[in-house]
LUMKE-926249 format. One record per residue: residue in one letter; chain; z, x, y of N, C-alpha, C in turn. Coordinates in Angstrom, 1 decimal. Each point is the difference from the previous one (the first is absolute). Example, Ala and Ser with C-alpha at 12.3 -4.5 7.8 and 13.67 -1.06 7.14 Angstrom:
# residues 2
- A,A,7.8,13.2,-5.7,0.0,-0.9,1.2,0.0,0.9,1.2
- S,A,-0.7,-0.4,1.1,0.0,0.9,1.1,0.8,-0.8,1.1
# end
This chain:
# residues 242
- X,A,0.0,0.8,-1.2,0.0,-0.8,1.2,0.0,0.9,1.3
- X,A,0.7,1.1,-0.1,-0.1,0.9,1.5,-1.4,0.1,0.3
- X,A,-0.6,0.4,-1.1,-1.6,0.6,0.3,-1.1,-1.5,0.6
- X,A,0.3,-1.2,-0.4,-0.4,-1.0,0.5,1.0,-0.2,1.1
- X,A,0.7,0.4,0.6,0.9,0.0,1.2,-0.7,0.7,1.2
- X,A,-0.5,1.1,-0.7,-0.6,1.3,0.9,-1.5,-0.4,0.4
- X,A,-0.6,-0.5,-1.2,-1.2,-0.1,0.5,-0.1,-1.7,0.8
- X,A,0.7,-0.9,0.0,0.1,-0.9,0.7,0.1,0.2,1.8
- X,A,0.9,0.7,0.5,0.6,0.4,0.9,-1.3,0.7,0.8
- X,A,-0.7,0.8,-1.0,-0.9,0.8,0.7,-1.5,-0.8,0.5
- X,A,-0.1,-1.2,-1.3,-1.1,-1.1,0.5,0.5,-0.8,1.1
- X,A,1.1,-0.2,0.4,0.4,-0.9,0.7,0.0,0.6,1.4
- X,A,0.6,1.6,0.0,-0.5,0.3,1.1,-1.0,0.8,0.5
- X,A,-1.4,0.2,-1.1,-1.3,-0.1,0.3,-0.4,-1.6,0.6
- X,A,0.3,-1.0,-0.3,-0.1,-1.2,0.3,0.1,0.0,1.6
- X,A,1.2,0.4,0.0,0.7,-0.4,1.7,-0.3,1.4,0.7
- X,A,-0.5,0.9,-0.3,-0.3,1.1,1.2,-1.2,0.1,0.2
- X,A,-1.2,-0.7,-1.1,-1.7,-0.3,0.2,0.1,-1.3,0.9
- X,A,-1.7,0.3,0.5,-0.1,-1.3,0.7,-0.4,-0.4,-1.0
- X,A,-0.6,-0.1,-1.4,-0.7,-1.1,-0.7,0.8,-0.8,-0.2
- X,A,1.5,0.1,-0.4,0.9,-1.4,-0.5,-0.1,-0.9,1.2
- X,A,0.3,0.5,0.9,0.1,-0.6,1.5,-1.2,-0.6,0.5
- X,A,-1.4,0.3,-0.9,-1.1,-1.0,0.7,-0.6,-0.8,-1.2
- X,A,0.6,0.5,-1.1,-0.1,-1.5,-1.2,1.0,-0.6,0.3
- X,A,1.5,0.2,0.4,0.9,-1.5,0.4,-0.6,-0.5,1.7
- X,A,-0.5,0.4,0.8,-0.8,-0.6,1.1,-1.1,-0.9,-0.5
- X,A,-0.7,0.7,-1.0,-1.1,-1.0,-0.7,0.3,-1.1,-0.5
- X,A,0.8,-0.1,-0.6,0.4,-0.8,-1.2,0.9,-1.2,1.0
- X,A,0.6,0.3,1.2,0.9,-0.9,0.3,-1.9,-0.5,1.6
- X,A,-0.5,0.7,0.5,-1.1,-0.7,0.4,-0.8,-0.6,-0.7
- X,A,-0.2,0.6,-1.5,-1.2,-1.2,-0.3,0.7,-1.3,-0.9
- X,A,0.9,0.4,-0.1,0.9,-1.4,-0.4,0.6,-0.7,1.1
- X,A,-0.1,0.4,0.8,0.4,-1.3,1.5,-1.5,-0.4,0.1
- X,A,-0.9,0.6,-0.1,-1.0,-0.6,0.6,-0.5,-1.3,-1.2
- X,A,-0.2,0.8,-1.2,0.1,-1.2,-1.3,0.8,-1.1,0.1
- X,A,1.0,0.3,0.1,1.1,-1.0,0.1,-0.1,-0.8,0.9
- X,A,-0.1,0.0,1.7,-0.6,-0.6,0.8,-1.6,-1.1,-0.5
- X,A,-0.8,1.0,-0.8,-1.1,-0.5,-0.1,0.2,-1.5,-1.0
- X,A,-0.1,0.6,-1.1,0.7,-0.6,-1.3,1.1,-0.7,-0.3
- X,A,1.2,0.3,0.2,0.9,-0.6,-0.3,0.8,-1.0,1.1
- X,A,-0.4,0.1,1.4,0.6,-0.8,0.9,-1.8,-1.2,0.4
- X,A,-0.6,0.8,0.5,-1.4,-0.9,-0.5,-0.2,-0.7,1.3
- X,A,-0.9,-0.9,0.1,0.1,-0.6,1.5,0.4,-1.5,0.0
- X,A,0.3,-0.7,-1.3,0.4,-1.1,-0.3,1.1,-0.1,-0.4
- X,A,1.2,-1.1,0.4,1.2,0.1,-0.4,0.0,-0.1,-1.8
- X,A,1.1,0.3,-0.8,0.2,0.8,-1.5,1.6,0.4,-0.5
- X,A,0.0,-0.8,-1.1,1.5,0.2,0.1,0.9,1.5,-0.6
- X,A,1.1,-0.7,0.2,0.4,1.7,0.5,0.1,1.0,-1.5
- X,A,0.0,-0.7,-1.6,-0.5,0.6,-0.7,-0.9,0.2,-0.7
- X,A,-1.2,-0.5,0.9,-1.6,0.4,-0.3,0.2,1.3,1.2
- X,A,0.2,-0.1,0.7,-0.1,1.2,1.2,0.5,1.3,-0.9
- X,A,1.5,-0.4,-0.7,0.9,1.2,-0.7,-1.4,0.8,-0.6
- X,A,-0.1,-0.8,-1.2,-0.8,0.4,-0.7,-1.7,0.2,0.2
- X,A,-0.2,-0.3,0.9,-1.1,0.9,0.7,0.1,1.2,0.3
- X,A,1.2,0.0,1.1,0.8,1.6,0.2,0.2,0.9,-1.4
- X,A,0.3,-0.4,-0.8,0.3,1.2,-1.3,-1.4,-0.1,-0.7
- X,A,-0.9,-1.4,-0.3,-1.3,0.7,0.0,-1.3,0.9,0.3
- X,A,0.3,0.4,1.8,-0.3,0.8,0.7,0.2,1.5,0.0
- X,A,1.5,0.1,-0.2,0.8,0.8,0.0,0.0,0.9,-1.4
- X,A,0.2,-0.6,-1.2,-0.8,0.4,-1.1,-1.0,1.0,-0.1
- X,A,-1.2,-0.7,0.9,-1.1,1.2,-0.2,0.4,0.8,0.9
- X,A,0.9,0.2,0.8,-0.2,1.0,1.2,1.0,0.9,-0.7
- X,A,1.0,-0.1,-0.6,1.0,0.1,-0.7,-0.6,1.4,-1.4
- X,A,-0.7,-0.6,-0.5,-0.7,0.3,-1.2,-1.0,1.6,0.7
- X,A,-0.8,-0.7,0.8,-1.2,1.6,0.9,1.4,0.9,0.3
- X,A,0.9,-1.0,0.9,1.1,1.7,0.5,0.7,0.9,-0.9
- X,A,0.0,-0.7,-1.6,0.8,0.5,-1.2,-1.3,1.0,-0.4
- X,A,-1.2,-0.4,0.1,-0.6,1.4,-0.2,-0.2,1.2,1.0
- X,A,-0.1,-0.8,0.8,0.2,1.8,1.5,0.8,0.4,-0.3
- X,A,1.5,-0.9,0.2,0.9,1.0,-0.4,0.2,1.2,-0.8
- X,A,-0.6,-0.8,-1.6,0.2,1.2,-1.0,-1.1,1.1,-0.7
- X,A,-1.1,-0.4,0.9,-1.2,0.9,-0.5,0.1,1.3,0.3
- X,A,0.9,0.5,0.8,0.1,1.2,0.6,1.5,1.0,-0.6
- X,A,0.5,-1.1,-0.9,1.3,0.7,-0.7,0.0,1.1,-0.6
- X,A,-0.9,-0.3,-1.0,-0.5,1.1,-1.0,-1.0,1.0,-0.2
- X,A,-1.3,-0.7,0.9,-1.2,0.8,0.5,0.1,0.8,0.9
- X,A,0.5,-0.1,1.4,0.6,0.6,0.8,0.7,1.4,-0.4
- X,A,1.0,0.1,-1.0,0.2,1.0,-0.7,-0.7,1.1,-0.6
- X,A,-1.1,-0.6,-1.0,-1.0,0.7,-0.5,-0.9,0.4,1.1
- X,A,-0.3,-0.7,1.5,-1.1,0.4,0.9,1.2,1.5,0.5
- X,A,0.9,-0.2,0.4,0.6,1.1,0.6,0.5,0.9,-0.9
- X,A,-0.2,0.2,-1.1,0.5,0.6,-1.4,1.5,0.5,0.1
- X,A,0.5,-1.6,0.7,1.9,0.5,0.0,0.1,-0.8,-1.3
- X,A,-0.9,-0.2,-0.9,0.2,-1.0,-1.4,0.9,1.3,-0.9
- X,A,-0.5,1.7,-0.2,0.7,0.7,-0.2,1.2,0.3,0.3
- X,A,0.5,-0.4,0.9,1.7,0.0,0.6,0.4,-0.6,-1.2
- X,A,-0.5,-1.4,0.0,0.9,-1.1,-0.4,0.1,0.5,-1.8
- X,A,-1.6,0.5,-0.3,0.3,0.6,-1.9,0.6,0.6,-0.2
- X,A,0.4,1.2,0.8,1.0,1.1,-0.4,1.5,-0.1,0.5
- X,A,0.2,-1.1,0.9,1.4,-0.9,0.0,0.5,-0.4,-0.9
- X,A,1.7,0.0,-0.3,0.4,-0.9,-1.0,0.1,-1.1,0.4
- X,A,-1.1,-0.7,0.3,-0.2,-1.3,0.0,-0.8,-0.4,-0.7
- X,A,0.8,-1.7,-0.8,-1.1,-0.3,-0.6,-1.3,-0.7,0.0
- X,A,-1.1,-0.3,-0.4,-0.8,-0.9,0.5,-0.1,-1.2,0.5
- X,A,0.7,-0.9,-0.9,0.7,-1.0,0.0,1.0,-0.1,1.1
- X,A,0.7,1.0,0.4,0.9,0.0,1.1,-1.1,0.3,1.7
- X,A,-0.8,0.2,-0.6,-1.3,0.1,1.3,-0.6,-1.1,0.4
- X,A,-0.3,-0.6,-1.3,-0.6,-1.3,0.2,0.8,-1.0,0.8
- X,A,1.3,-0.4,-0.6,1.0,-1.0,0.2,0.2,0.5,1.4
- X,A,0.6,1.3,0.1,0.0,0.1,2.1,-1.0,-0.5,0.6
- X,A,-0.9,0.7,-0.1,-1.5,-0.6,0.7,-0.2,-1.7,0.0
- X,A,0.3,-0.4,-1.1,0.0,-1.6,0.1,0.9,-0.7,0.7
- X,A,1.2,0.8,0.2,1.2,-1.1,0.4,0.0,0.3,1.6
- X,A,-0.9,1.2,0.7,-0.1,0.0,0.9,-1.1,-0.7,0.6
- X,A,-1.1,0.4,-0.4,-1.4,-1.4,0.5,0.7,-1.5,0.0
- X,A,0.7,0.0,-1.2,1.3,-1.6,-0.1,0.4,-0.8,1.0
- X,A,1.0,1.5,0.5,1.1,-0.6,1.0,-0.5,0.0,1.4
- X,A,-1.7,1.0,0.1,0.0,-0.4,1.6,-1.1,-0.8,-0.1
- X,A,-0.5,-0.9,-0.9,-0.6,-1.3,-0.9,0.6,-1.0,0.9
- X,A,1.5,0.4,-0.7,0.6,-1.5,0.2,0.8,0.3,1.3
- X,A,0.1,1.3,1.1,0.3,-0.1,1.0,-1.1,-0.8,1.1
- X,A,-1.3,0.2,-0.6,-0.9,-0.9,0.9,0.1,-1.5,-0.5
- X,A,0.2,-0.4,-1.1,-0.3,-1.3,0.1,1.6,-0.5,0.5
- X,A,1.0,0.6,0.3,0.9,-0.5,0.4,-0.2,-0.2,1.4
- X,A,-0.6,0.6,0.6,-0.4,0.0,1.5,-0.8,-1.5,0.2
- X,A,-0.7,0.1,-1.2,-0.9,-1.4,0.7,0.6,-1.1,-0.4
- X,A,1.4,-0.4,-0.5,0.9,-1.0,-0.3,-0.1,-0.8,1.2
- X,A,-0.2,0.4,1.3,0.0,-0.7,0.7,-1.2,-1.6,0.8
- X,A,-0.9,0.5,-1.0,-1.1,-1.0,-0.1,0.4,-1.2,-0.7
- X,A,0.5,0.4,-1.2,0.6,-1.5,-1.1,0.8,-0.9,1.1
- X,A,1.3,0.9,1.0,1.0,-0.2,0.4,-0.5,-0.9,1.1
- X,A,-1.6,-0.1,0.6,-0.3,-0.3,1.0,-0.5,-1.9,-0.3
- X,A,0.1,0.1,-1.6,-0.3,-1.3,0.0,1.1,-1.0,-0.1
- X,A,1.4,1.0,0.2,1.5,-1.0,-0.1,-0.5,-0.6,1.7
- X,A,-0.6,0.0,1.2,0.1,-0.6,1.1,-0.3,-1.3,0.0
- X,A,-1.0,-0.3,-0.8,-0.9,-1.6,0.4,0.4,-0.2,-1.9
- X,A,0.4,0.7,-0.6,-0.2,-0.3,-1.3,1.2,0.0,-1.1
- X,A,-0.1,-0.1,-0.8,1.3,0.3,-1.0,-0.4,0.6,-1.4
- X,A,0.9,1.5,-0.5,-0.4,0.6,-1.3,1.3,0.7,-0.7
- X,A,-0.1,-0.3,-1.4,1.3,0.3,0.0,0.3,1.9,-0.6
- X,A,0.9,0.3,0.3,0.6,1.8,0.2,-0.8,0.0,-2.0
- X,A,0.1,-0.8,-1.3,-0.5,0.3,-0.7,-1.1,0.2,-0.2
- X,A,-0.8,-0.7,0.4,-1.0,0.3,0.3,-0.7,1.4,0.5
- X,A,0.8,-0.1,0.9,-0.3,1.4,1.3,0.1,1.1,-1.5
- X,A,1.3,0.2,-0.4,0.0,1.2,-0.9,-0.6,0.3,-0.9
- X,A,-0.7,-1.3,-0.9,-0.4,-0.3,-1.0,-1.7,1.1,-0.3
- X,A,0.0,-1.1,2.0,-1.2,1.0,0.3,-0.7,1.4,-0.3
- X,A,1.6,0.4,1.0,0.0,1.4,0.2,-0.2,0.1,-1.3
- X,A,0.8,0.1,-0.8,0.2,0.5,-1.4,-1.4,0.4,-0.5
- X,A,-1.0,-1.2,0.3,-1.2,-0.2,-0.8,-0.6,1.4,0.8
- X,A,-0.2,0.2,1.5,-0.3,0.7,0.5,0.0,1.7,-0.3
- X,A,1.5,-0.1,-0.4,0.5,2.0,-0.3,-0.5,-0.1,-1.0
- X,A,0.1,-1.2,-1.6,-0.7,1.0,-1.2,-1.6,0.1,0.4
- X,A,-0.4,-1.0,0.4,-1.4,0.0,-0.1,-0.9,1.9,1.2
- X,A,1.3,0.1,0.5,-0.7,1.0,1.1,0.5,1.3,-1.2
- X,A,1.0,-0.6,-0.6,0.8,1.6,-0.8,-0.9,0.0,-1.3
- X,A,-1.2,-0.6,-0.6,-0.5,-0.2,-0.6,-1.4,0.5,0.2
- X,A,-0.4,-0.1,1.8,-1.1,0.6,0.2,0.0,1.4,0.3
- X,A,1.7,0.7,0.4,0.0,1.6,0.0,0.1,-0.1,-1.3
- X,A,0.3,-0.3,-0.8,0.0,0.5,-1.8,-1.4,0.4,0.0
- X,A,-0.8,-0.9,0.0,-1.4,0.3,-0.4,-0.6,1.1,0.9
- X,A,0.7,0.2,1.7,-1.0,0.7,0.6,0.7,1.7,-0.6
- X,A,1.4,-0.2,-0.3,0.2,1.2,-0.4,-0.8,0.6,-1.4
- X,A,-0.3,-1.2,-0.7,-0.8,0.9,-1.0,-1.2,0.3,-0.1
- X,A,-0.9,-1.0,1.0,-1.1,0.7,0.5,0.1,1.3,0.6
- X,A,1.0,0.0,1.0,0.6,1.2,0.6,0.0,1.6,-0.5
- X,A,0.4,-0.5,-1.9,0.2,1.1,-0.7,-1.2,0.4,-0.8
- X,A,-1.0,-1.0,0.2,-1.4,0.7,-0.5,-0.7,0.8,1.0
- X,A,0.4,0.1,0.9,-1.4,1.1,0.8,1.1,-0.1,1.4
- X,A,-0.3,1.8,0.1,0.5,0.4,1.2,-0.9,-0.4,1.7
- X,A,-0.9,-1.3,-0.3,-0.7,-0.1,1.1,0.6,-1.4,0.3
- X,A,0.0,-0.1,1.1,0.8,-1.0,0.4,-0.7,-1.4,0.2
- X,A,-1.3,0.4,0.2,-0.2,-1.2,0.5,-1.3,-0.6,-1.4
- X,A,0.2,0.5,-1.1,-0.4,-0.2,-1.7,1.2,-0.5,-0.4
- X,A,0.8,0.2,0.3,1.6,-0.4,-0.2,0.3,-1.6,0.3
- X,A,-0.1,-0.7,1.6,-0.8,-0.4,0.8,-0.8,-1.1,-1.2
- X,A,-1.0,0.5,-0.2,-1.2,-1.1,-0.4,0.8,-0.1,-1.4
- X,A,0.3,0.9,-0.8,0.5,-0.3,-1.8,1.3,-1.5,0.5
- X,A,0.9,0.5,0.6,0.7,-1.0,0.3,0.1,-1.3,0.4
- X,A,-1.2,0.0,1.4,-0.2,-1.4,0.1,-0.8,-1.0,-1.0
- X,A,-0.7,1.5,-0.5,-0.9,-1.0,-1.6,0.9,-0.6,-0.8
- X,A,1.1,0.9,-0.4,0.8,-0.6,-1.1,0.8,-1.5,0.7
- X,A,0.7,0.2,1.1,0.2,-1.3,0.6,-1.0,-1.0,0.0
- X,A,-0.9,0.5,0.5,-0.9,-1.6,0.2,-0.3,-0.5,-1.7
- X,A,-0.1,0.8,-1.1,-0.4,0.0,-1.3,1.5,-1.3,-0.2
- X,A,1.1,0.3,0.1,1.0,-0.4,-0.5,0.0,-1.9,0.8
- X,A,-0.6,0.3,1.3,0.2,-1.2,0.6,-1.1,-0.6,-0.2
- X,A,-1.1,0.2,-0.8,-1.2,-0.8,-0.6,0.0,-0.4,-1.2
- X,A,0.9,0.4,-1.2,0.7,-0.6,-1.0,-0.1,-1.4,0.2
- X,A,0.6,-0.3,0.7,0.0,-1.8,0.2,-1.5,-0.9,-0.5
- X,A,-0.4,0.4,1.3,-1.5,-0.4,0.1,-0.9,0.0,-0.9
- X,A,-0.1,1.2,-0.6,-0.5,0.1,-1.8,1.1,-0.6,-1.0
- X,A,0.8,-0.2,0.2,0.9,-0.7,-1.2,-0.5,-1.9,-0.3
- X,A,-0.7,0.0,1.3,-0.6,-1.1,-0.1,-1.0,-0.5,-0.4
- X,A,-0.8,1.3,-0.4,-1.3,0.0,-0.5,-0.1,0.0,-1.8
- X,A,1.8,0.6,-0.1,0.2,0.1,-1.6,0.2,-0.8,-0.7
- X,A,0.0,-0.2,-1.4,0.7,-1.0,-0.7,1.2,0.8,-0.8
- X,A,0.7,-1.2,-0.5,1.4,0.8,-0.6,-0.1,0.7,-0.8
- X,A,0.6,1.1,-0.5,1.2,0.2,0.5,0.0,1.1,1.5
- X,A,-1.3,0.6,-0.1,-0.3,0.9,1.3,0.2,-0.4,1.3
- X,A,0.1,-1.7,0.3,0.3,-0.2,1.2,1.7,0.1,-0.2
- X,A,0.5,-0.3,-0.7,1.5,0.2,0.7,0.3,1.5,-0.3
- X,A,-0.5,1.1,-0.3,0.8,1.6,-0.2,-1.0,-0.1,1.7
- X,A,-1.1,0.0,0.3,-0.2,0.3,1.5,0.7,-0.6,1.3
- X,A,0.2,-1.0,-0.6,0.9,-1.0,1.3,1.4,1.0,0.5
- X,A,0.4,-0.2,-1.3,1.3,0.8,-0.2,-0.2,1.3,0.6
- X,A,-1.1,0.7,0.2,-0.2,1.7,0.4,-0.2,-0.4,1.6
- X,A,-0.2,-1.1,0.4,-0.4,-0.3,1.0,1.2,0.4,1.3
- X,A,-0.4,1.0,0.9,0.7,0.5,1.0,0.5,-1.0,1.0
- X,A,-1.1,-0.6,0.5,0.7,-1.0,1.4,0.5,-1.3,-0.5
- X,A,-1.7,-1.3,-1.0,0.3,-0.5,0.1,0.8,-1.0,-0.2
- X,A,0.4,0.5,-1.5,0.6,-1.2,-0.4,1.6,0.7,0.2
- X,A,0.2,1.2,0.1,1.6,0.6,0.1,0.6,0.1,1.1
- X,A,-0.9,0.0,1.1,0.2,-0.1,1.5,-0.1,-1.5,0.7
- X,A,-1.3,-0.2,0.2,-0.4,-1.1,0.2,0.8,-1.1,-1.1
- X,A,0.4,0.1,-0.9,-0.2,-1.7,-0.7,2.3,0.4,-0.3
- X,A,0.3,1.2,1.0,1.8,-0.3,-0.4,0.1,0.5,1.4
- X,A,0.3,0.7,0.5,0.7,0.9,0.7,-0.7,-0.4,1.7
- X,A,-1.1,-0.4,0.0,-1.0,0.0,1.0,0.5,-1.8,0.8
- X,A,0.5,-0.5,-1.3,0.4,-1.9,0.3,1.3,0.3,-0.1
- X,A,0.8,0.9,0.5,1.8,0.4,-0.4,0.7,-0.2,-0.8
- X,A,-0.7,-0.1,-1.6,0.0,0.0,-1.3,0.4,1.0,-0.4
- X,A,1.2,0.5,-0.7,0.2,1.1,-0.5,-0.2,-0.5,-1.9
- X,A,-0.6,0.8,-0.5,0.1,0.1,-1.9,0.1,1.4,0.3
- X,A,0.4,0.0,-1.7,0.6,1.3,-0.5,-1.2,0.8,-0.5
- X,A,-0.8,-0.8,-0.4,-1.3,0.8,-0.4,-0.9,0.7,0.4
- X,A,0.6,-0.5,1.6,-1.3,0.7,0.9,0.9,1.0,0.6
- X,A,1.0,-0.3,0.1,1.4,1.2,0.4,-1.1,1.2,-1.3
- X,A,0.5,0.0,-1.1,0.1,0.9,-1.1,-1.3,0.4,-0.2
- X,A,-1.4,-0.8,0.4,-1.6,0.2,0.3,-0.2,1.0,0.7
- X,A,0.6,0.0,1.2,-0.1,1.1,1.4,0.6,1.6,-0.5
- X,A,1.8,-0.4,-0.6,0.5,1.6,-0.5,-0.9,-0.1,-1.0
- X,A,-0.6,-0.3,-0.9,-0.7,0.8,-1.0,-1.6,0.4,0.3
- X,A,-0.1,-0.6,1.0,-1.5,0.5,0.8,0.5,1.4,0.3
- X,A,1.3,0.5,0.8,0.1,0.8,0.7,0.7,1.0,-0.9
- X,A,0.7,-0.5,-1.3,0.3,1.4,-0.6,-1.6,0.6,-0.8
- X,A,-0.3,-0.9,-0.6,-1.7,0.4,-0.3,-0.6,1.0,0.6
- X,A,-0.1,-0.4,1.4,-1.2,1.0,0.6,0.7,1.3,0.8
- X,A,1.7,-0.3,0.0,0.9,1.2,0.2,0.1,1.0,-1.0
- X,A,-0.3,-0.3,-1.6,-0.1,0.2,-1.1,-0.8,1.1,-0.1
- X,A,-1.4,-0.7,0.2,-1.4,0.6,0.0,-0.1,1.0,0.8
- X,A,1.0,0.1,1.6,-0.3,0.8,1.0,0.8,1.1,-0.7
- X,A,0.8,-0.3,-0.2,0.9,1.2,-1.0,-0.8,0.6,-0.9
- X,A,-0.3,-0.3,-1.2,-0.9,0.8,-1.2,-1.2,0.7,0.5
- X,A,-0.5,-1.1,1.3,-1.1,0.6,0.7,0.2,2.3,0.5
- X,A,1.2,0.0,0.8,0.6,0.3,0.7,0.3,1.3,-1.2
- X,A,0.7,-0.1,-1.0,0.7,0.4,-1.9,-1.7,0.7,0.1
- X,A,-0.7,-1.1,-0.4,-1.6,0.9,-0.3,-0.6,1.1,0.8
- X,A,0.1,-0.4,0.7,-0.5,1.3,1.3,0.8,0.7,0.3
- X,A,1.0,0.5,0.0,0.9,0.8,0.0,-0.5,1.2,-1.1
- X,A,-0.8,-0.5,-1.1,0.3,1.3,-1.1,-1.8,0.1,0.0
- X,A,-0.5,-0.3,1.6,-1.8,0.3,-0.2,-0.1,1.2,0.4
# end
């Protein structure tokens, strides 16, 4: 745990001494006001949990893109500056590399979407929603964003180029969020193992997005994210001995 201690500390304050953290939480909180304004408040009156849930609809995809900026540059980044040899001949483990690097793209994840709390909050004026809801939300919000650094970290760990990193990543996301779509094209039993694989919509969208909490979409999200934390690891295990 120290060694995921150490390298935590040091993403977090790469995070906060670069301008990039600072103009993906500017992004992320302007193009979600602007969405949100667009979309979710609308120019016709709408009640106040169609509004909610437009807001975490919105916010979702914007949620999802910032989970891969964040983490495309964790592990690539390394290999481009060949500080990846620090970290091999450290007694640190891989696994303890990965997990820092994740929990930091995480927490300043979820220090941006805390910031835009105050949009939901905007519809207590003319409207009424209740605090479970609000959380329920969020909730849906962190796995689904902690689920897109999973994936961008392991694109991350295939190629020291960042912006191949970049494209593997957002492919695997969009791949996961088109599951749905084709599951409808299937017949049984293939349509329900794709539904089930399905990223947004039926585990976001159809619980957490309507202030729905189940357990299965709880336990959907961590096992998305130890998977491709998994993969980033062994990835990481393999290249080490090229």
């Amino acid at each position: 745990m120290r060694g995921t201690s150490i390298i935590f500390k040091r993403e977090m304050g790469s995070y906060l001494r670069s301008p990039v953290g600072y103009v993906v939480c500017a992004m992320l909180l302007l193009v979600d006001g602007i969405l949100f304004q667009a979309n979710a408040l609308g120019a016709t009156p709408r009640l106040s949990a169609t509004v909610l849930r437009e807001f975490f609809r919105v916010t979702s995809g914007v949620t999802m893109i910032a989970g891969i900026v964040l983490s495309i540059r964790l592990i690539a980044e390394e290999r481009q500056q060949a500080t990846i040899m620090l970290l091999n001949t450290s007694p640190i483990r891989d696994v303890e590399v990965v997990i820092g690097k994740f929990l930091s793209a995480f927490v300043f994840l979820a220090g941006m979407l805390a910031m835009s709390v105050y949009m939901p909050l905007l519809i207590m004026v003319n409207g009424k929603i209740t605090v479970s809801q609000l959380l329920v939300g969020y909730m849906g919000l962190l796995l689904i964003g902690g689920a897109s650094i999973a994936i961008g970290m392991f694109a991350s760990s295939l190629s020291k180029h960042q912006l191949v990193a970049a494209a593997v990543g957002a492919t695997i996301n969009v791949i996961f969020v088109l599951f749905y779509p084709l599951a409808k094209k299937l017949d049984a039993p293939l349509r329900g193992v794709f539904e089930n694989l399905d990223l947004w919509h039926v585990h976001f969208q159809g619980g957490f997005m309507q202030g729905v909490f189940n357990l299965k979409d709880f336990v959907f999200y961590i096992a998305i994210i130890y998977f491709f934390l998994l993969l980033a690891t062994k990835t990481m295990e393999a290249k080490r001995w090229q």
